[in-house]
C-alpha positions as CSV (number, residue, x, y, z in Angstrom):
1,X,190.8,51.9,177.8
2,X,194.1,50.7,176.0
3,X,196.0,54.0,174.1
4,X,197.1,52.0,170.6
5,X,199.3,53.7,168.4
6,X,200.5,52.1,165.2
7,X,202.4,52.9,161.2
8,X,202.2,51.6,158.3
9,X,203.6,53.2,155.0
10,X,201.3,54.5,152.5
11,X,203.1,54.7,149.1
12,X,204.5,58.3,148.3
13,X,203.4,58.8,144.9
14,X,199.5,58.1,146.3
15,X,199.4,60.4,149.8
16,X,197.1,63.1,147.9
17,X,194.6,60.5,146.8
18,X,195.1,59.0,150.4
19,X,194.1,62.0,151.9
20,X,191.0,62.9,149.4
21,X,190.1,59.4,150.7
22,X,189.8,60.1,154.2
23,X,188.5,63.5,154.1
24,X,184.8,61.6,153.6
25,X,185.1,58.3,155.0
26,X,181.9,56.2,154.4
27,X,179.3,56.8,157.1
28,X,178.7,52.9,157.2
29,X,182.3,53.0,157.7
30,X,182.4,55.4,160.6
31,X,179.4,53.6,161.7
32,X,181.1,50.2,162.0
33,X,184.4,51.6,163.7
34,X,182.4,53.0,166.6
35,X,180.7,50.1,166.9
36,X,183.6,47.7,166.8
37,X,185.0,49.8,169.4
38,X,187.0,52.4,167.8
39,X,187.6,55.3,169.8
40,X,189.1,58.7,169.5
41,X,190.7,57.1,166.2
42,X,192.8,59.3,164.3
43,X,195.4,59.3,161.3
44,X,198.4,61.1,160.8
45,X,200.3,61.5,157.9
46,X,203.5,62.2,156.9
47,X,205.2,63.9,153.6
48,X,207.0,60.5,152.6
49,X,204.2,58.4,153.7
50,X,204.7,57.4,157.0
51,X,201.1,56.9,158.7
52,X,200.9,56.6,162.1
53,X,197.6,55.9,163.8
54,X,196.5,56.2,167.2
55,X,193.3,55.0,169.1
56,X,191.4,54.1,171.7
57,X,189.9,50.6,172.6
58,X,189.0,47.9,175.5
59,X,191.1,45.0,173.3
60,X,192.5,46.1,170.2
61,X,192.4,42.4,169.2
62,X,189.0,42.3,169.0
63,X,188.3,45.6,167.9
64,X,190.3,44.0,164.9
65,X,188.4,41.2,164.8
66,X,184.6,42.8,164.9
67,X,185.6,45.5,161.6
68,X,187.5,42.1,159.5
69,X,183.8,40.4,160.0
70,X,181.7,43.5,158.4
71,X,181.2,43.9,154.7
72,X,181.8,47.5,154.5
73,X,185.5,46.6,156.3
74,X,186.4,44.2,153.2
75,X,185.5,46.8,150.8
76,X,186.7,49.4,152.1
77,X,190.5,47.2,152.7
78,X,190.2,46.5,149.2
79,X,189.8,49.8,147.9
80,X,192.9,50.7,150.0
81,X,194.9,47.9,149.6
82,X,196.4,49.7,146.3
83,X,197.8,52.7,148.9
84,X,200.1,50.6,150.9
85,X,203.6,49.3,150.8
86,X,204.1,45.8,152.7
87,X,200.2,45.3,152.3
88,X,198.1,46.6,155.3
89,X,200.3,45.0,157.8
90,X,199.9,47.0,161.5
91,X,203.1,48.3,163.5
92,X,202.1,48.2,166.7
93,X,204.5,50.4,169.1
94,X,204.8,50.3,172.5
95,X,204.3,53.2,174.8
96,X,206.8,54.2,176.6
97,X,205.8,57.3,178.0
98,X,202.5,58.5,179.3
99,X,202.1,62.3,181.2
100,X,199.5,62.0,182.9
101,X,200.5,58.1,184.2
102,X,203.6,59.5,186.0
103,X,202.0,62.7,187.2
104,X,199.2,60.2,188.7
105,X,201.9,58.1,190.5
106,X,203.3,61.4,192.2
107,X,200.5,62.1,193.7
């Protein structure tokens, strides 16, 4: 499993609305992030809207690709859409540390 972690800035006069948002997450959406191959996905947010997202997936590519080709995806992106600055646009960071990687390669 790849670790992905990622940001994108949600607009600061909206993060209370963001967060009433994804205290109840549509079940067809949690549904169709599983299956797409979604794991241990979380959201964190910060006080001036930085959102940083982490996950776990075989290809992140096409984890992408299989929730862009459901219905409840679209809708859900366009109810969102409104929350974002620079649109829905992924930072994808590179890892550059991992504790238990190093502590592996001592042993």
């Amino acid at each position: 499993m790849r670790r992905v972690c990622f940001t994108l800035q949600v607009k600061p006069d909206r993060l209370d609305e963001y967060r009433r948002r994804h205290a109840h997450v549509w079940p067809e959406m949690l549904a169709a992030l599983r299956d797409a191959g979604w794991h241990d996905y979380s959201l964190f947010l910060r006080d001036d809207g930085l959102l940083v997202g982490y996950l776990l997936t075989e290809d992140f590519a096409a984890a992408q690709a299989a929730m862009d080709a459901t219905d409840v995806d679209r809708r859900w992106q366009a109810e969102m859409a409104e929350f974002f600055i620079n649109g829905r646009h992924f930072v994808v960071l590179d890892e550059v540390f991992n504790l238990d990687h190093q502590l592996g390669a001592l042993q």
